[in-house]
C-alpha positions in Angstrom: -10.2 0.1 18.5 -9.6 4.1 19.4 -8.7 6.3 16.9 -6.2 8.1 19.1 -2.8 6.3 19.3 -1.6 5.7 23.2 1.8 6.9 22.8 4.3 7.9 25.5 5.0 11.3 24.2 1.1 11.7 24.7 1.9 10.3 28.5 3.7 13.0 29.9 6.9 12.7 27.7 8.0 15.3 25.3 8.6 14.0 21.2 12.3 14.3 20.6 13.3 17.7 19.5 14.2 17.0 16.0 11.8 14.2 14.7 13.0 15.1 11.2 16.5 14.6 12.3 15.4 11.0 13.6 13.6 10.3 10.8 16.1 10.8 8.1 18.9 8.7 10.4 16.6 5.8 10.6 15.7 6.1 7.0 19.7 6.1 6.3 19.9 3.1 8.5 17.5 1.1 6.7 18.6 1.5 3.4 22.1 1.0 4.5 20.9 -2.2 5.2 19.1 -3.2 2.1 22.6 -1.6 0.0 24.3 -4.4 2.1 22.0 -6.9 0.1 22.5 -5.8 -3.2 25.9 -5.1 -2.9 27.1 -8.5 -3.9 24.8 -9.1 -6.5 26.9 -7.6 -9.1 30.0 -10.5 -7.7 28.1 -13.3 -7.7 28.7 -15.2 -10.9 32.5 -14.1 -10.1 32.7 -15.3 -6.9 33.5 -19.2 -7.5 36.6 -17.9 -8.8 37.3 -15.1 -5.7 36.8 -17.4 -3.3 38.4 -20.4 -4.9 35.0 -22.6 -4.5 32.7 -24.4 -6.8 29.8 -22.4 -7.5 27.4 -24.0 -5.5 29.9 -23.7 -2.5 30.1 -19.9 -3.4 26.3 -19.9 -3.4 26.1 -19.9 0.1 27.5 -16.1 0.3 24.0 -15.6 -0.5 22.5 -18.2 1.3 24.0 -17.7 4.7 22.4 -14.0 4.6 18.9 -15.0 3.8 18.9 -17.8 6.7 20.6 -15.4 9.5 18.1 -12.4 8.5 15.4 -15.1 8.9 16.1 -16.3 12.2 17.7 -12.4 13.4 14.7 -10.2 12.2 12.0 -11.6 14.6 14.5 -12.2 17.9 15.6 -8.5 17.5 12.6 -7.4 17.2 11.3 -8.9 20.3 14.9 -7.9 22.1 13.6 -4.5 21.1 10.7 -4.6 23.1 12.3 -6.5 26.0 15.2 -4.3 26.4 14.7 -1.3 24.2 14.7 -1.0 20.6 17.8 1.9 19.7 19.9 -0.2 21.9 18.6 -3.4 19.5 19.0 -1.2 16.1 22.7 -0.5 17.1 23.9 -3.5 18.0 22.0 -5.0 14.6 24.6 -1.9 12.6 27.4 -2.9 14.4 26.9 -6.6 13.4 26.6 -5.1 9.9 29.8 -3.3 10.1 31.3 -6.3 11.8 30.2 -9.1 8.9 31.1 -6.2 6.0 34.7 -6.0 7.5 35.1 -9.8 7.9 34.2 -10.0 4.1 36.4 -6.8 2.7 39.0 -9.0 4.5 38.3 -12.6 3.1 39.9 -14.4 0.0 37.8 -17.5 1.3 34.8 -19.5 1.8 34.5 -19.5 5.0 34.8 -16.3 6.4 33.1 -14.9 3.3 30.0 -17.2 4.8 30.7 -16.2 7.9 30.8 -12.5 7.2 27.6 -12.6 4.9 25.6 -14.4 7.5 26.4 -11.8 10.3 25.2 -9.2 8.0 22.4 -11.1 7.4 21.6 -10.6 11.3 21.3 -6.8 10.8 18.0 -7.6 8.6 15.7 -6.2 12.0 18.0 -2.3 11.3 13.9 -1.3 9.7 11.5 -2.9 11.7 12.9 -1.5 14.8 13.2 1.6 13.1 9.5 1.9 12.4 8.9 1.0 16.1 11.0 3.7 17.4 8.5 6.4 15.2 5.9 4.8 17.0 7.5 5.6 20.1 9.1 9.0 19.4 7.2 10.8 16.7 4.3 13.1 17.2 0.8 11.5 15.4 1.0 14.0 12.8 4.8 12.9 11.2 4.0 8.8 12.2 2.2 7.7 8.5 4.7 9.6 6.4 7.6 8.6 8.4 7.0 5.0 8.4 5.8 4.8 5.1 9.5 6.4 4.3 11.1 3.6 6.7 9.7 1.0 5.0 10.4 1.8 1.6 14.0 2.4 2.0 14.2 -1.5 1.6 13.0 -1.3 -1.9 14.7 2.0 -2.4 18.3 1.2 -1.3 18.1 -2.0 -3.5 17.2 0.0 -6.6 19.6 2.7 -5.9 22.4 0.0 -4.6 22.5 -2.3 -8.0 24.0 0.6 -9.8 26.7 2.0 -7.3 27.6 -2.0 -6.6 28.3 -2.8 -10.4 29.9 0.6 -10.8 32.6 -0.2 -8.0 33.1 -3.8 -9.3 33.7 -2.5 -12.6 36.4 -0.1 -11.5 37.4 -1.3 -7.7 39.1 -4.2 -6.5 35.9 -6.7 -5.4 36.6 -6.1 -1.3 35.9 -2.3 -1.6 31.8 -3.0 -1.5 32.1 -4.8 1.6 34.3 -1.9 2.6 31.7 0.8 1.6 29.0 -1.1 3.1 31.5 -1.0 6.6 31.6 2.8 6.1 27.9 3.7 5.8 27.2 1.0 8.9 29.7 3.4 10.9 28.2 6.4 9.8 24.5 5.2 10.4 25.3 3.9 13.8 27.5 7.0 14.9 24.1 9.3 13.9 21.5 7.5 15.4 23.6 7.0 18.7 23.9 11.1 18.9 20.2 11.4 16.9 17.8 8.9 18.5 16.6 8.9 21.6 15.9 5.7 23.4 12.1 4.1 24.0 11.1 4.5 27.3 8.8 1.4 25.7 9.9 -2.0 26.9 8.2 -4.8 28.4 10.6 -6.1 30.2 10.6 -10.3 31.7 12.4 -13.3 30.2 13.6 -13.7 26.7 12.2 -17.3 25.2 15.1 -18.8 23.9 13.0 -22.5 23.6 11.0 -20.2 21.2 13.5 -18.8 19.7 15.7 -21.8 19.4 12.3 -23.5 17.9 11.6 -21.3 15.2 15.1 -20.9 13.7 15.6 -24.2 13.1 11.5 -24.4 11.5 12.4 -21.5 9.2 16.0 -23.0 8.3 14.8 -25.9 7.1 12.2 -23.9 5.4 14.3 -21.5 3.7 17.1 -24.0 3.0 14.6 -26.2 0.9 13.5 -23.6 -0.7 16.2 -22.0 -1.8 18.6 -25.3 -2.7 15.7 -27.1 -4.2 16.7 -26.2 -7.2 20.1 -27.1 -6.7 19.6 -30.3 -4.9 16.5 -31.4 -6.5 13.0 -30.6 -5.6 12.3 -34.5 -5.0 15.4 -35.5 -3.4 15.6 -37.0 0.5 17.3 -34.1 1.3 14.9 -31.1 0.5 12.0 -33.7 1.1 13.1 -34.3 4.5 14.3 -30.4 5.2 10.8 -29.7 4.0 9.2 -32.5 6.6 11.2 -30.8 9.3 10.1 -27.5 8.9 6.5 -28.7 9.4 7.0 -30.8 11.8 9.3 -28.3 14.0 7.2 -25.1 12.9 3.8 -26.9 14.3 5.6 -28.1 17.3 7.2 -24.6 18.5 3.4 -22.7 17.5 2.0 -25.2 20.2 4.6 -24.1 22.7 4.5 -20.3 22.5 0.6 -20.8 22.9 1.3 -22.2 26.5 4.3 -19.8 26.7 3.7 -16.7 29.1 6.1 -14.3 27.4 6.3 -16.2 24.1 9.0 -15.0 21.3 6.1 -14.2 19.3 2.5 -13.4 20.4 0.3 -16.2 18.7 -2.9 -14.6 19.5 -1.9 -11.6 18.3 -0.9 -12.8 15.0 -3.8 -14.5 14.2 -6.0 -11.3 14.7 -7.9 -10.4 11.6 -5.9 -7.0 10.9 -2.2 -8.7 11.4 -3.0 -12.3 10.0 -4.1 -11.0 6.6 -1.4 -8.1 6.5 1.7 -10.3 6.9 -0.3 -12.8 4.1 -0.3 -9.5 1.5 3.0 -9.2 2.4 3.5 -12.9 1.3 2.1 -12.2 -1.7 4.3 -8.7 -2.4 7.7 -10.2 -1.1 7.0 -12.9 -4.1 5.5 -10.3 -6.4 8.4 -7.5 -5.8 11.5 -10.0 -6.6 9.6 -11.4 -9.9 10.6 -8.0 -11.1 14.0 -8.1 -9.4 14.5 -11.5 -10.8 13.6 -11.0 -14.7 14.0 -7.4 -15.8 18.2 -7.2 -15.3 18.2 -10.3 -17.0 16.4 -8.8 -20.0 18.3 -6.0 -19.8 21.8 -8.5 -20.3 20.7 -11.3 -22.4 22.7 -10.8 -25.8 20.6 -9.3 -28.5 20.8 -11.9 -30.6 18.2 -13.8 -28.8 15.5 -10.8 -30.0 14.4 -10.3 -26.8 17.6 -9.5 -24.7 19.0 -5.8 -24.6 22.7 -6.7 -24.7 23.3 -3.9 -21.8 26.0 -3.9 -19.2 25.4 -4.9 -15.7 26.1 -1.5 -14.8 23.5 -0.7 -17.5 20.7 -2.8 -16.1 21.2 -0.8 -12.6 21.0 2.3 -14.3 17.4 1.1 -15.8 16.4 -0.1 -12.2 17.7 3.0 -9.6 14.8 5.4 -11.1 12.5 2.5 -9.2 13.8 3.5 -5.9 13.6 7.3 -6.5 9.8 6.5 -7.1 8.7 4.7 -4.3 10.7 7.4 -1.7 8.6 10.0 -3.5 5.7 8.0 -3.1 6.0 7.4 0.8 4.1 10.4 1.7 1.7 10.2 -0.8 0.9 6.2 0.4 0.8 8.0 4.1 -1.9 11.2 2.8 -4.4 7.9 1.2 -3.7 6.3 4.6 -4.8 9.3 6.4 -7.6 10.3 3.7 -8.9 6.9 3.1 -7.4 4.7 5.6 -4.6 1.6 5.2 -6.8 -0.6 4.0 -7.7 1.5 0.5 -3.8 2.2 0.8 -2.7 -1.6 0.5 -5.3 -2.9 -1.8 -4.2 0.6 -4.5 -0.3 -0.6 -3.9 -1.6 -4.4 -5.2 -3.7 -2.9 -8.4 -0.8 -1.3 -9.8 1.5 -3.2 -9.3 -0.6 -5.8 -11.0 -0.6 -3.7 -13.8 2.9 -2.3 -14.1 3.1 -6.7 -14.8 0.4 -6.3 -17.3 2.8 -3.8 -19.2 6.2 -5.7 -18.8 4.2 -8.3 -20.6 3.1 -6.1 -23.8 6.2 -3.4 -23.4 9.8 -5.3 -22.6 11.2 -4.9 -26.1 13.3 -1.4 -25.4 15.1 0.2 -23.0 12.0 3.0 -21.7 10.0 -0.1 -21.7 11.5 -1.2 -18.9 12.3 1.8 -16.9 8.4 2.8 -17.0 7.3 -0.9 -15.9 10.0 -0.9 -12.9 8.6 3.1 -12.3 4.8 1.8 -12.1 5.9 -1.1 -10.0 8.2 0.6 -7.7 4.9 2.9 -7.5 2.5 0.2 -6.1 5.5 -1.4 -4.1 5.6 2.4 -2.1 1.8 2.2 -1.6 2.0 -1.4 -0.1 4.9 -1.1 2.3 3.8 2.3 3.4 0.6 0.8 4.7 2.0 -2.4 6.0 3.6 -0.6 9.3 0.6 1.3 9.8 -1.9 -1.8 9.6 0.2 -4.0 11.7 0.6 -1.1 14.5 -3.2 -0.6 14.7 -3.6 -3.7 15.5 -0.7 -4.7 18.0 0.0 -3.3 21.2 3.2 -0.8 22.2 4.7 -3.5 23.8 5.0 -5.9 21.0 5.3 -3.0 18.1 9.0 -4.4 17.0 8.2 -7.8 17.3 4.9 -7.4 15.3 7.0 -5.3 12.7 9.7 -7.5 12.3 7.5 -10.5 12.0 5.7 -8.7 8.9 9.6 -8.0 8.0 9.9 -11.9 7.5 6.9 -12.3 5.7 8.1 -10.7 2.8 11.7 -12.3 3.2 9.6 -15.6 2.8 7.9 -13.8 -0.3 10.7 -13.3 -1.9 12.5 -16.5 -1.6 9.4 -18.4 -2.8 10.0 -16.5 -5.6 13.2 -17.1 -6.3 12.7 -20.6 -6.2 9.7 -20.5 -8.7 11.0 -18.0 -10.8 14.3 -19.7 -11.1 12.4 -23.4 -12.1 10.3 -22.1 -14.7 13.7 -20.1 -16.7 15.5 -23.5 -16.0 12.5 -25.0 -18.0 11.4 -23.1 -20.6 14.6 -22.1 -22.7 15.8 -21.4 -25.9 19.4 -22.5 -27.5 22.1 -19.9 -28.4 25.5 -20.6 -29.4 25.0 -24.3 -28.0 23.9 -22.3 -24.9 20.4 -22.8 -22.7 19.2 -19.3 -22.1 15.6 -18.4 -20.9 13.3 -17.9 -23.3 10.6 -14.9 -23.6 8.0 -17.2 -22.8 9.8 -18.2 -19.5 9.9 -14.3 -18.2 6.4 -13.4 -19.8 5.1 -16.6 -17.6 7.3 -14.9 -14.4 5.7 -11.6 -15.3 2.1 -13.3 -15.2 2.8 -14.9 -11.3 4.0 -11.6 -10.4 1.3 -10.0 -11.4 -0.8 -12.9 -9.6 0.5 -12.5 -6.8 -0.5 -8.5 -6.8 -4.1 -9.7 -7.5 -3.6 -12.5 -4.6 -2.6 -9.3 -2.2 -5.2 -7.2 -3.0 -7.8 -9.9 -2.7 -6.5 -11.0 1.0 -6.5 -6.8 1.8 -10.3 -7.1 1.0 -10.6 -9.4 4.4 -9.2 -6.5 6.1 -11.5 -4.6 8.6 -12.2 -1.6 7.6 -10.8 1.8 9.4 -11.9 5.2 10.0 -9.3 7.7 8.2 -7.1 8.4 11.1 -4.0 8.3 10.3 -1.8 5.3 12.3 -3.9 3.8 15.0 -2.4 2.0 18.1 -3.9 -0.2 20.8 -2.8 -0.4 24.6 -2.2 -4.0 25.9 -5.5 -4.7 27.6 -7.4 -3.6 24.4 -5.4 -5.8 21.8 -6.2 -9.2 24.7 -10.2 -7.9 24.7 -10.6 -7.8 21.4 -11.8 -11.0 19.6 -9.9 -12.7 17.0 -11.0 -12.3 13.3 
C-alpha cells in the first residue's frame, strides 16, 4: 500500500483555493447535522402531550430518525461516488431543512414522524464531507481536516443539549425545529458558493435490489433493538423482527457478492484495515452513548436519592457542552499522532482513555466537577478515535468508493449506539431503587453502565491491535487496481 495518496489535485487538478474555507463549511454542516439530533432530546418526555399521542406513539419521533439515517447514510454515500458527493451533501441539507420545517409546523404524530424521519436521511451530511477532503484538500491539511469532520458529530451533540434545553425553556417547542431549518439553510447556501464539486465519481448503475435489501435487514434490526424493551425482548414480534434481519441481511451479502456494481463493496469491507475499523467503531458507538445515556440522568435525579444532583435539564447540558469543546481541540492533535505514529497508535490511545475516563465516573460521580472532568477525558478519547477512523478506512478503500466506505463506518457506530441504548436502558429498568413510591435507577445500575462502557473501550482497543500496522504518513489512499490486488486479511 503506497504512502503517497493518489488524489486528483495531485493529477493535474489544482486544490480549491481556500481549503480552510471548505473545511470550516463542512465542519458547520456536520455539526448542523448532529444539533438536529439532540435537538429534541430536551422535548421528549413532553412530547406525548405535544403531539396528543401515548408515549410509546410519541416514541417514534425518535425512532423514525434512527431507522431513516440507517438505511440513508450508506445509499448517499454510494450516490456520492456514483454521481458526485457535494451534489449528494446538498440534497442530504436540503432534506434536513425540509423534515425540520415539516416538524416546526406539526401539532401531530404523523407529520412529526414524518418530519423526524426525513431528517434522519440527512445522517450521510459527514461522511460525504470527509470524502470531499479527500478529494479536494492538499495531503498536508487531509488528517487534521478529517479528524475535525468527524468529531463535529460528537461536538454538535455536546454543544446542542444545552442551546436545545435553553430554547425549550424559554421558546415555544416548534422554534428548535425552526433553528435547526435555519442553520440547514445557512450550511447548504455556504457549501454551494464554498465547495467545489469531485471530479471523483465512478459512474454505472445504482443497485437498488441492494439497496432495497439492506434497508429492510437493518430495519428489522434497528427496530428490535430499539422497541425490545418496549415490546418485550421475548415476544413474537421482536423475535421474529430479529429472525428477519438475519435472514434478509445474509441473503442481500450473498447478492452484492455476485453484484458487479454492488451498493456496498463486500470485498472491500472484509479487508483487514476496514473490517476491524468499522468493528472499533462498534465498540465506541456503544461506548460513547453509555456516557450520553447515564451522566444527564445523574445530573437530574432528585438529591434525595444520594446519588442524583437535582440539576436542571438545562443544567446537565451545561455540565456536558465542555465535552464537545474538548474533542474539537483534540482533532488536530488525534491528526499530529496519526502523522507521528500512524492511525493505528491513534485509535488504540482514543480506546485507553476513554476506558479510563469510565474508570473515574465509577470512583468520581458524587459532584458536579466530577462529572464535567469524566465527560472532558471521555470526549478526549472519543476525538482520538473518530479522528483516526476516516483516515484508517481511506487507506484502505479506493477513491471511488471513499463515501460509501465512510458512510458505512458512519453506520457502524449508529449500530453502536443503539445497542447501547437498548442495554443500557434494560439494566436501569432492572436494577432500581424506590423513591416516593417511585422506581428510579439505582447507583448500582449506572456504575454497571459505566463498567460496559468502559468494556467496550477495552473491546476497541483490543480489535485496533488486529490492525496492520502503518508507516507514519499521514492519510494513505489506494487506486482501484491496488485495493482488488491486495489480499484480504
Amino acid at each position: 500500500m503506497p504512502d503517497a495518496p493518489a488524489r486528483p489535485a495531485e493529477a493535474g487538478r489544482s486544490a480549491p483555493s481556500r481549503p480552510g474555507a471548505v473545511v470550516a463549511v463542512l465542519a458547520l454542516a456536520g455539526i448542523t447535522v448532529s444539533l438536529m439530533q439532540t435537538l429534541v432530546i430536551p422535548i421528549v418526555p413532553e412530547l406525548p402531550g405535544y403531539l396528543h399521542a401515548s408515549p410509546s406513539d410519541a416514541a417514534w419521533a425518535v425512532t423514525a430518525t434512527l431507522l431513516a439515517a440507517a438505511v440513508a447514510t450508506p445509499v448517499a454515500g454510494r450516490l456520492g461516488d456514483m454521481f458526485g458527493k457535494r451534489r449528494m451533501l446538498l440534497v442530504s441539507l436540503v432534506l434536513l431543512v425540509a423534515g425540520s420545517a415539516v416538524c416546526a409546523l406539526s401539532d401531530r404524530l404523523v407529520p412529526m414522524v414524518a418530519g423526524r424521519a426525513l431528517q434522519g436521511l440527512a445522517a450521510a451530511v459527514v461522511p460525504l464531507g470527509i470524502s470531499i477532503m479527500r478529494d479536494e484538500l492538499p495531503p498536508e491539511k487531509l488528517a487534521g481536516s478529517t479528524a475535525l469532520m468527524s468529531a463535529s458529530l460528537g461536538v454538535g451533540g455536546a454543544l446542542g443539549l444545552p442551546a436545545a434545553a435553553f430554547i425549550a425553556d424559554h421558546y415555544d417547542w416548534h422554534v428548535l425545529f425552526w433553528t435547526s431549518a435555519s442553520l440547514g439553510v445557512v450550511a447548504a447556501v455556504l457549501v454551494l458558493g464554498l465547495v467545489p464539486e469531485s471530479e471523483v465519481r465512478t459512474g454505472g448503475r445504482f443497485d437498488l435490489a441492494g439497496a432495497l435489501g439492506m434497508a429492510v435487514g437493518l430495519v428489522a434490526l434497528l427496530l428490535a433493538v430499539s422497541k425490545g424493551a418496549d415490546w418485550g425482548w421475548g415476544s413474537g414480534t421482536t423475535l421474529g423482527l430479529f429472525a428477519l434481519a438475519v435472514v434478509v441481511l445474509v441473503a442481500w451479502g450473498f447478492f452484492e457478492l455476485r453484484t458487479a456494481r454492488p451498493l456496498v463493496d463486500l470485498r472491500t469491507t472484509a479487508r483487514r484495515q476496514v473490517l476491524f475499523t468499522n468493528l472499533a467503531s462498534i465498540a465506541f458507538g456503544f461506548s460513547m452513548f453509555a456516557m450520553s445515556l447515564v451522566l444527564p440522568q445523574l445530573l437530574q435525579l432528585p438529591t434525595q436519592t444520594g446519588y442524583g444532583l437535582g440539576r436542571s435539564m438545562l443544567a446537565a447540558g451545561l455540565v456536558m457542552a465542555p465535552q464537545g469543546l474538548v474533542m474539537m481541540a483534540t482533532a488536530p492533535l488525534s491528526a499530529l499522532v496519526t502523522k507521528a505514529r500512524g492511525p493505528k497508535t491513534t485509535l488504540m490511545t482514543g480506546a485507553l482513555i476513554v476506558a479510563a475516563g469510565y474508570g473515574l465516573n465509577i470512583v468520581l460521580m458524587s459532584e458536579i466537577w466530577h462529572l464535567v472532568l469524566v465527560s472532558c477525558v471521555i470526549g478526549a478519547g472519543v476525538g482520538f478515535a473518530y479522528g483516526a477512523m476516516p483516515a484508517l478506512i481511506m487507506g484502505a478503500v479506493p477513491l471511488s468508493e471513499t463515501a460509501a466506505a465512510n458512510s458505512l463506518n458512519t453506520l457502524m457506530r449508529s449500530i453502536g449506539t443503539s445497542v447501547a441504548s437498548a442495554v443500557a436502558g434494560v439494566i436501569l429498568a432492572q436494577m432500581t431503587t424506590s423513591l416516593g413510591g417511585h422506581a428510579l435507577p439505582s447507583e448500582n445500575g449506572f456504575k454497571v453502565v459505566m463498567a460496559l462502557g468502559a468494556g467496550a473501550a477495552t473491546l476497541a482497543f483490543l480489535l485496533a491491535g488486529f490492525l496492520p500496522r502503518h508507516r507514519p504518513a499521514g492519510i494513505q489512499a489506494v487506486t482501484t487496481t491496488e485495493a482488488s490486488a491486495e489480499p484480504v486479511g
